[in-house]
MARLUMRO-7434 format. One record per residue (C-alpha): residue in one letter; x, y, z. Coordinates in steps of 0.2 Angstrom, whole numbers, plus 5000, padded with zeros to 4 digits. Layout:
N
AXYZ;...
end
This chain:
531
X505244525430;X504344685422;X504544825438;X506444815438;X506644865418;X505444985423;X506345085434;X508045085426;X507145195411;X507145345421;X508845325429;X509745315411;X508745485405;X509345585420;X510845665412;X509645765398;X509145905413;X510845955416;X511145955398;X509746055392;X510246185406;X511946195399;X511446215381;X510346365388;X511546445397;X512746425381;X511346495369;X510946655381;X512546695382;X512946685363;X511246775361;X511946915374;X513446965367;X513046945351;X511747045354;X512847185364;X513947195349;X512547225338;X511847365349;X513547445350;X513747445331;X512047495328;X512047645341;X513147745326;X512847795309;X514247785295;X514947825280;X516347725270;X517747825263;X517747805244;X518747875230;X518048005220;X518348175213;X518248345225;X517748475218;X517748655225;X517048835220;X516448995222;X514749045221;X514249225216;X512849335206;X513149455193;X512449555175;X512749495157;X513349615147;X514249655130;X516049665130;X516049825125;X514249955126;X514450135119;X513350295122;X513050395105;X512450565109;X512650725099;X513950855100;X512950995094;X511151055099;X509551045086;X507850975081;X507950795077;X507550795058;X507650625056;X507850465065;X508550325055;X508650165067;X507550075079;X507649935094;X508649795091;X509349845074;X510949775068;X512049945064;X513849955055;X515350065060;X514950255051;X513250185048;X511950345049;X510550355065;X509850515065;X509950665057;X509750865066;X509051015056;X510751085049;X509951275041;X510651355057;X512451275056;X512151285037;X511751475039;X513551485052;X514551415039;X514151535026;X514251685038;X515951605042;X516451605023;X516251785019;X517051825032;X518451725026;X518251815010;X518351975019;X520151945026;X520751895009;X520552045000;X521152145017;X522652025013;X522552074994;X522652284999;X524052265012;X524952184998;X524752334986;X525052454999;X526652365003;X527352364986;X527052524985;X527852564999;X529252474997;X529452584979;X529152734987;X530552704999;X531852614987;X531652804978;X532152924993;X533152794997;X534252834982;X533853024980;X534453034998;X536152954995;X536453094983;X535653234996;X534253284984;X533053254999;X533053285017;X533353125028;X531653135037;X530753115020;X531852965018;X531552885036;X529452945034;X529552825018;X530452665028;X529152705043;X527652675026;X528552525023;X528752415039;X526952475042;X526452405026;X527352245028;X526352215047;X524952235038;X524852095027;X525552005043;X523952065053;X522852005036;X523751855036;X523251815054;X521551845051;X521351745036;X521851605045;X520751645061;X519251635047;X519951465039;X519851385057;X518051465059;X517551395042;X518251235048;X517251245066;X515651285056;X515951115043;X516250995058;X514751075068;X513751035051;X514350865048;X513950825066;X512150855062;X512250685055;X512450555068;X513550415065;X513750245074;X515550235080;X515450035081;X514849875073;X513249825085;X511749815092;X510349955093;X509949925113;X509050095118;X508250235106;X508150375119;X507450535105;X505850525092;X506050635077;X505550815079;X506250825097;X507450945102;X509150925110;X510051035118;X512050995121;X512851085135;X514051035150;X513250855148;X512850785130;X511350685130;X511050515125;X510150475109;X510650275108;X511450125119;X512349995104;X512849855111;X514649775102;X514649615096;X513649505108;X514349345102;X515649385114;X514949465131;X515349475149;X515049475170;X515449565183;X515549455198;X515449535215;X516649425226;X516849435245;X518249475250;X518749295260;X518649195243;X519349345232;X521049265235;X521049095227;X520249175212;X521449205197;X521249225178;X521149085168;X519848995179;X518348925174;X516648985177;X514948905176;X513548985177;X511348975172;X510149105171;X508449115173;X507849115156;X508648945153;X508648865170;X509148715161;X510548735154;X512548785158;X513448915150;X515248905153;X516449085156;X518349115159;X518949245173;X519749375162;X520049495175;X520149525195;X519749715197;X520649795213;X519249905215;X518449855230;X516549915234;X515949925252;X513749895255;X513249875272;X515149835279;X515249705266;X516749705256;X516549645238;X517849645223;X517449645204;X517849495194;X517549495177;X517149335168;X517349335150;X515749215139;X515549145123;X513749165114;X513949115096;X512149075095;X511649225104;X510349155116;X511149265131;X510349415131;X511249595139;X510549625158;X510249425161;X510849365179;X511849255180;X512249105196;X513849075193;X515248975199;X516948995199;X518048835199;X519448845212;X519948695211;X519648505205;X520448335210;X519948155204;X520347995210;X520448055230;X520047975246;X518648085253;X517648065270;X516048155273;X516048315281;X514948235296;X516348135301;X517548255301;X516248345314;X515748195325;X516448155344;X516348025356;X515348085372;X516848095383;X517448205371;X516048315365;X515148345383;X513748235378;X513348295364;X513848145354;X513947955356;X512847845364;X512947835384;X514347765392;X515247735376;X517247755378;X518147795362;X519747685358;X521347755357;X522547725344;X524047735352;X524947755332;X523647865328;X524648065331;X526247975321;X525147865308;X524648045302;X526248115300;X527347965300;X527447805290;X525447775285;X525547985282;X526947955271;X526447825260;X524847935257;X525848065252;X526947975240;X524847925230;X524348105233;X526148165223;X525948015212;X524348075207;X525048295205;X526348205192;X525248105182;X524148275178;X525848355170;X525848265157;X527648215160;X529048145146;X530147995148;X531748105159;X530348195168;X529548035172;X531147945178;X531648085190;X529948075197;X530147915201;X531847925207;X531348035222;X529647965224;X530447775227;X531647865243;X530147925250;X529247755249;X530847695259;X530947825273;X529047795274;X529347605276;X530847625288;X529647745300;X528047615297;X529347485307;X529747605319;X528447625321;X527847455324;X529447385333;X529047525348;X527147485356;X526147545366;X526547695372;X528247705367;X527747665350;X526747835349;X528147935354;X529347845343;X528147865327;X527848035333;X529748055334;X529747965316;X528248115310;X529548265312;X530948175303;X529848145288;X529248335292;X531148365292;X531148435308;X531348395328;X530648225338;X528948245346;X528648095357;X527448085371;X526347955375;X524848015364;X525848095349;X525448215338;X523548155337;X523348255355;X524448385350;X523848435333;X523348595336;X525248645342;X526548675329;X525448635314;X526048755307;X527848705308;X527548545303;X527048595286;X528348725282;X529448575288;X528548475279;X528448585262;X530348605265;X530648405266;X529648395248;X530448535239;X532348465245;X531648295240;X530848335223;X531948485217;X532848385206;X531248325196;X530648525198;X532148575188;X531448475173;X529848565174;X529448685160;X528748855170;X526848815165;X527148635173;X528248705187;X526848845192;X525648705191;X526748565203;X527048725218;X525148765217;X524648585221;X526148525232;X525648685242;X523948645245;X524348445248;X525748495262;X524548635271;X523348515274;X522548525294;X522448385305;X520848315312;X520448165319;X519148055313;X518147905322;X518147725314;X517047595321;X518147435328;X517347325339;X515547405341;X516747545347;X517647725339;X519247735337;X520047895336;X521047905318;X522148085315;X521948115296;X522548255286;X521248355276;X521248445261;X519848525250;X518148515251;X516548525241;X515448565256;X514948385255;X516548295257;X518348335261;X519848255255;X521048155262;X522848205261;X523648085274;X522947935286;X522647765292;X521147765282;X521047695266;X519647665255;X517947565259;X518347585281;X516747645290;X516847825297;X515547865308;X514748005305;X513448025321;X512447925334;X510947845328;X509247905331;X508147815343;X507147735332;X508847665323;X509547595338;X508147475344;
end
């Protein structure tokens, strides 16, 4: 009765084999693609987009000077006598340096005096003469009228007179020759004293006392003052590619060596047109104006400074290495991991120029108005015209989604050039293939489109807020197209953004699918990352 229970165990347990074998198959499988997925994802590196601030500049060297730095020299030559100031001291307009040897010019003036003294009494002996003169004539004048004297005695005294009276003319000419002389001598000795012509500083002391000086053709320096050095200045050499976005009224920052540490802060006062050429190089002058009320920045320091083109908060930004990364097929196998195949957007030409693009553009102008500092009217025609662009945005978005596929890149594309205000693209891969023709045109159309749309709220503008809104509407429509790779799937997918400035680190994004927190990539992963 035992042996037949005995054999119906196994034959009730024969079921588990196939079962385990099932289970195995099921788990290698999961393990497989789960596993391929992972490898996929993990054979790139990325960055997320994030919202930040973008900030760009110039970079240039230059000298710390005083606003204003005056020679003092001496107009006349001498032995020093004196020499009143040293290094570094503090001097006051009319404030006595030096002092020359005045006994020749003092010994001139004199000469000069008697001269003067001279012409005077010539002056006083052609007056006698000529009223004597004049006597003598008015006499034979009469005598002749009743011919008691011959007309040549009569014309001999008139002849006495008129020489007379050009004699005191001749002695007053040279009275006044001496005066000038008189005066040349005084000035001559007065400038034996050496005056500072300025409030400043004492930067160089060129003479000792008891040396001579001698001006000729070129009068020599005795001092270098310095103005006042709470208020200095540098000269920026600026290539000639960056010269352009430079204006006055920007900001500069800048250290200097002697206190690495800290940041001084500088205005651009001036943009000098006097271009200077070293080695080919073309470099312009810009003059960047400094506060030093404590006077800790010294004349000659160098200065690193940086000039502030530009500076944007709260923008979506990618990192520069995704802007520069492509898929293998695309890059001649210089990027990517083998035998990856980048997805296509088929959206992705219009989804930059077209409804996703647009909506985009509405934040970035949200975000120009809201650094104008707008009132109520101002505010209300803003929104006005940025709540009909939100509506041929979402009108172009489903287009844009009622075409597919293929169609639906030409139709978005098509979409793209009305919002630029222009002509219909198509094309089964859009404007993402194409970005490289008509660019151009796209933004003059699209600049076009945002002046007709928003020149009613301009008009409400006061000039400084008006200057301000073209400047930042011209940068945010002249924005270049680039495409940029997201990872979906373990796989990139080609995105076509619009970018703006940069900071050398990061670039901003003007118009996209991309929206804050999506993964860029930003390169292949090294070996040592992908296992």
């Amino acid at each position: 009765m035992s042996l037949p229970a005995r054999a119906a165990r196994p034959a009730s347990r024969s079921w588990l084999i196939p079962a385990l074998v099932l289970v195995a198959v099921l788990l290698a499988g999961w393990w497989y693609v789960g596993h391929r997925g992972q490898s996929d994802a993990s054979a790139y590196r990325t960055a997320a987009v994030e919202r930040g601030e973008i900030r760009t500049a110039i970079s240039a060297t230059g000298t710390l000077s005083a606003t204003a730095t005056v020679d003092v020299g001496t107009q006349v030559s001498g032995t020093l006598q004196s020499v009143l100031v040293d290094f570094n001291d503090k001097v006051t307009a009319g404030e006595v340096l030096a002092r020359l040897d005045p006994s020749t010019l003092q010994a001139r003036l004199e000469q000069a005096s008697a001269v003067l003294g001279s012409s005077r009494a010539a002056l006083a002996e052609a007056q006698a003469t000529s009223r004597n003169a004049e006597a003598d004539y008015s006499r034979k004048a009469g005598l002749l009228g009743r011919q008691l004297i011959a007309r040549a005695d009569a014309d001999s005294a008139l002849a006495a007179r008129d020489q007379a009276r050009a004699r005191i003319g001749s002695a007053n000419a040279q009275i006044r020759q001496q005066q000038a002389a008189v005066a040349s001598a005084k000035l001559d000795l007065e400038k034996t004293v050496i005056r500072s012509p300025v409030d400043g500083v004492v930067l160089q002391r060129a003479v000792e006392p008891g040396q001579t000086v001698a001006a000729s053709l070129q009068t020599p320096v005795l001092f270098k003052i310095a103005g006042d050095l709470r208020k200095m200045e540098i000269v920026l050499a600026i290539d000639e590619a960056d010269i352009g976005q430079v204006r006055d009224g920007q900001t500069a920052r800048f250290t200097v060596d002697a206190f690495p540490e800290r940041k001084f802060t500088g205005t651009v006062k001036q943009v000098r047109l006097a271009a200077t050429n070293t080695a080919n190089v073309i470099t312009y002058p810009v003059v960047v104006e400094v506060d030093n009320p404590d006077q800790v920045l010294l004349p000659g320091m160098t200065a690193n400074a940086e000039i502030e083109i530009s500076r944007k908060a709260d923008v979506l930004s990618v990192p520069n290495a995704a802007l520069r990364f492509r898929p293998v097929d695309e890059s001649n196998g210089t990027a990517g991991p083998p035998g990856a195949t980048p997805n296509r957007n088929p959206a992705a030409g219009a989804g930059a120029g077209g409804g996703q693009s647009g909506a985009g553009m509405v934040d970035n102008i949200t975000r120009i108005a809201a650094g104008l500092n707008l009132d109520a009217a101002q505010q209300a025609a803003f929104d006005a015209a940025a709540a009909q662009m939100r509506e041929r945005a979402d009108r172009m978005r489903a287009a844009m989604q009622q075409g597919g596929g293929q169609s639906g890149a030409g139709a978005g594309a098509g979409n793209a050039g009305a919002f630029g205000g222009g002509r219909q693209s198509g094309g089964g891969q859009g404007g993402g293939q194409r970005s490289g023709q008509g660019g151009g045109d796209r933004s003059a159309r699209m600049a076009e489109r945002m002046k007709q749309s928003f020149g009613p709220f301009r008009e409400t503008l006061n000039p400084q807020q008006q200057q301000q809104w073209d400047t930042e509407l011209a940068a945010l429509t002249s924005g270049k197209r680039a495409p940029v790779y997201k990872l979906t799937d373990g796989k990139p997918e080609q995105v076509v953004v619009r970018v703006g400035a940069s900071d050398g680190t990061r670039t901003e994004l003007l118009g996209g699918e991309l929206k804050e927190g999506d993964l860029v990539i930003i390169g292949s992963a090294r070996p040592d990352e992908a296992k």
